[in-house]
N, C-alpha and C positions, 0 to 999 in steps of 0.2 A: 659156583663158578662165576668168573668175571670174564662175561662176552662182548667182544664189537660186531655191532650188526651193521655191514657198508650194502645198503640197499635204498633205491630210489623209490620205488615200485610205494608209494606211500601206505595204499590200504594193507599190503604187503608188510609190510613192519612192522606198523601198527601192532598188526594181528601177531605178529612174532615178540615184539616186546612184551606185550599183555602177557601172552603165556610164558615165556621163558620166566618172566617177574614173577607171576601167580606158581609157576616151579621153585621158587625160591632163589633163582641166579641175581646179580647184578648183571645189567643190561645197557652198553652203549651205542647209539644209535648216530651212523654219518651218512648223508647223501649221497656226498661227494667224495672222491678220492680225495682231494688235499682235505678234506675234515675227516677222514683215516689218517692222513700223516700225521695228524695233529695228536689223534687221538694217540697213534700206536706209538708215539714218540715220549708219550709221558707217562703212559700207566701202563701196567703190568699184564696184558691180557693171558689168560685159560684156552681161550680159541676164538676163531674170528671168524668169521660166517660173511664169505663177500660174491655179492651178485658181479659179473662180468661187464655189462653193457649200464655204464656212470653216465651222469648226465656231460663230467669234464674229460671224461677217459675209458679207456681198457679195464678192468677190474685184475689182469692178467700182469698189465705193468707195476699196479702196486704190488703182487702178488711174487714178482721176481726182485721188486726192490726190496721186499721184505728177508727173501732168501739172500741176497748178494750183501745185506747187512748183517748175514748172520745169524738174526733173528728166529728160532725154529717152533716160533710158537703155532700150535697148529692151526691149519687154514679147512674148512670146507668150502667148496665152493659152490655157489647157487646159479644154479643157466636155466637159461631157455633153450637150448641146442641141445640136440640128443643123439647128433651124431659121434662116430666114434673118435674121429678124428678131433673133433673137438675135446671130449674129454679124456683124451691121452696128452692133447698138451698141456690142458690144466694140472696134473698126474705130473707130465715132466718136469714143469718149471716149480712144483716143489708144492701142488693142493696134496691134505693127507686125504681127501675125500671129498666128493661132488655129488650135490643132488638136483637132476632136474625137475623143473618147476613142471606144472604144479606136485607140492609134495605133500602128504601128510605129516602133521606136527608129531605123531608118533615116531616116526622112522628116523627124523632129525634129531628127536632126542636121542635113540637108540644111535645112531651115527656118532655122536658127540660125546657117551658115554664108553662107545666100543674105543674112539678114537684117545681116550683118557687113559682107557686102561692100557692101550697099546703103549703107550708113553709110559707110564709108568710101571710096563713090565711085567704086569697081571694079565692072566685068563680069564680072570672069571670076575661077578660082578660083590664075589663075599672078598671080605679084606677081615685078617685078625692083629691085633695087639693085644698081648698080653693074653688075659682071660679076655678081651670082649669080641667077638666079630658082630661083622660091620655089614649091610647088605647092600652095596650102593645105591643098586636099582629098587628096590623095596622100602630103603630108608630104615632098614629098622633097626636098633642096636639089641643085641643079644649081651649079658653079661649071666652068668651062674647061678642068678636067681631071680633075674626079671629082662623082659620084653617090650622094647617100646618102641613105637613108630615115631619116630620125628617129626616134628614138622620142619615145613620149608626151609627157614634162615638157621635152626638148626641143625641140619641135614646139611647146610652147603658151609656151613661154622665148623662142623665136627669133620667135613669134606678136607676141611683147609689145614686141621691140625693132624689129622690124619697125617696128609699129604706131609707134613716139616715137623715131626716129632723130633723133640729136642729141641728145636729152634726157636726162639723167642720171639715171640708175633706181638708188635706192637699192636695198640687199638687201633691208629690209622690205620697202622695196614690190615687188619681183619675187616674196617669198615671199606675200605679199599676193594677187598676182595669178595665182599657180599652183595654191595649196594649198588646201582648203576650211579655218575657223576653227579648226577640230576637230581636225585632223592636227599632230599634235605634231613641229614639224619647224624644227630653226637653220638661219642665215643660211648654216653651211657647206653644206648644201646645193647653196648659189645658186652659190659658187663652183663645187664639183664640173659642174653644169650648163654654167654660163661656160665654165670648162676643155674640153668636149664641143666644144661651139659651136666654138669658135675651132679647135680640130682642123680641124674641119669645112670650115672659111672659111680656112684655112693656103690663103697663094700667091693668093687672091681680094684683090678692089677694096675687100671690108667688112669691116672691123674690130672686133672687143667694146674698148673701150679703160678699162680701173681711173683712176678717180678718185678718188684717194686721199683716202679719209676718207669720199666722201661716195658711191661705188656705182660704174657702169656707164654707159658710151655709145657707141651706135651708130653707126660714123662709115662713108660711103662717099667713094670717090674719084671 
């Protein structure tokens, strides 16, 4: 996934970058509400994880100017407030979910995952194409004759083709949707990964297929 993380809280972030990263996500990091506009204004974000009390603002007014654009990418929200009333407004002006501080890194991934699948219309955290399922939360790829745990960039690569089979995914945009801004990282890369993948799916029904010139597509049979 490709997350924006709008939190002041420094040691706070920190400690959420590290993991999310070390999960395998891309990971964008703003202090400030206007360094969220910036961010939300040019890339693509998975979900956005924003603490309320900014050093320039409300966490709550980027959070309805996100909604009144249209924008429906999902929002968690991060408080210190544990009253009720407080999180029914974050709930009304359009968070899919709120956790107050302090939280467990567990329960946020688990939040962030539940909140994926909700969006995309799943129950549960196995997904199939084709012959292969898929186990989101476990990472592991099943095909008819072999078993294997992904690792991280793997896992959020094979995440992303999942998610736009058929659709032709340039390398920008897969390095887009792995990497946070920040990590100095070419399109080789994205091959090396690809390459992984398709080991992986050797002798299955899903294919990675080169579209020469223009990236990658997911094809099942």
């Amino acid at each position: 996934m490709r997350l924006l993380l709008v939190e002041d809280n420094e040691r706070l972030a920190q400690a959420l970058v590290e993991m999310l990263s070390l999960d395998g996500h891309g990971v964008d990091h703003a202090v400030v509400i206007s360094e969220a506009r910036e961010f939300a204004s040019t890339v693509s974000y998975d979900l956005i994880l924003l603490d309320i009390m900014l050093p320039d603002g409300d966490g709550r007014d980027f959070l309805q100017e996100l909604r009144q654009s249209a924008r429906d990418v999902p929002v968690i929200v991060l408080t210190a407030r544990s009253e009720v009333s407080d999180r029914v407004s974050v709930l009304d002006l359009g968070a899919d979910d709120y956790l107050v501080k302090p939280f467990e890194f567990t329960e946020l991934e688990a939040r962030c995952r539940a909140i994926l699948r909700r969006r995309g219309g799943a129950a549960t955290n196995i997904k199939r194409i084709g012959n292969v399922e898929f186990d989101l939360l476990g990472g592991v790829l099943k095909t008819e004759s072999t078993r294997v745990e992904l690792r991280n960039r793997e896992l959020r690569l094979f995440e992303v083709f999942a998610a736009n089979q058929d659709v032709i995914l340039s390398k920008s945009k897969l390095v887009d949707r792995i990497f946070a801004g920040d990590e100095d990282v070419s399109e080789n890369a994205i091959e090396v990964y690809v390459g992984r993948l398709r080991k992986h799916l050797r002798g299955s029904t899903v294919e990675i297929i080169t579209v020469r010139g223009l990236g990658y597509r997911m094809t099942s049979a």
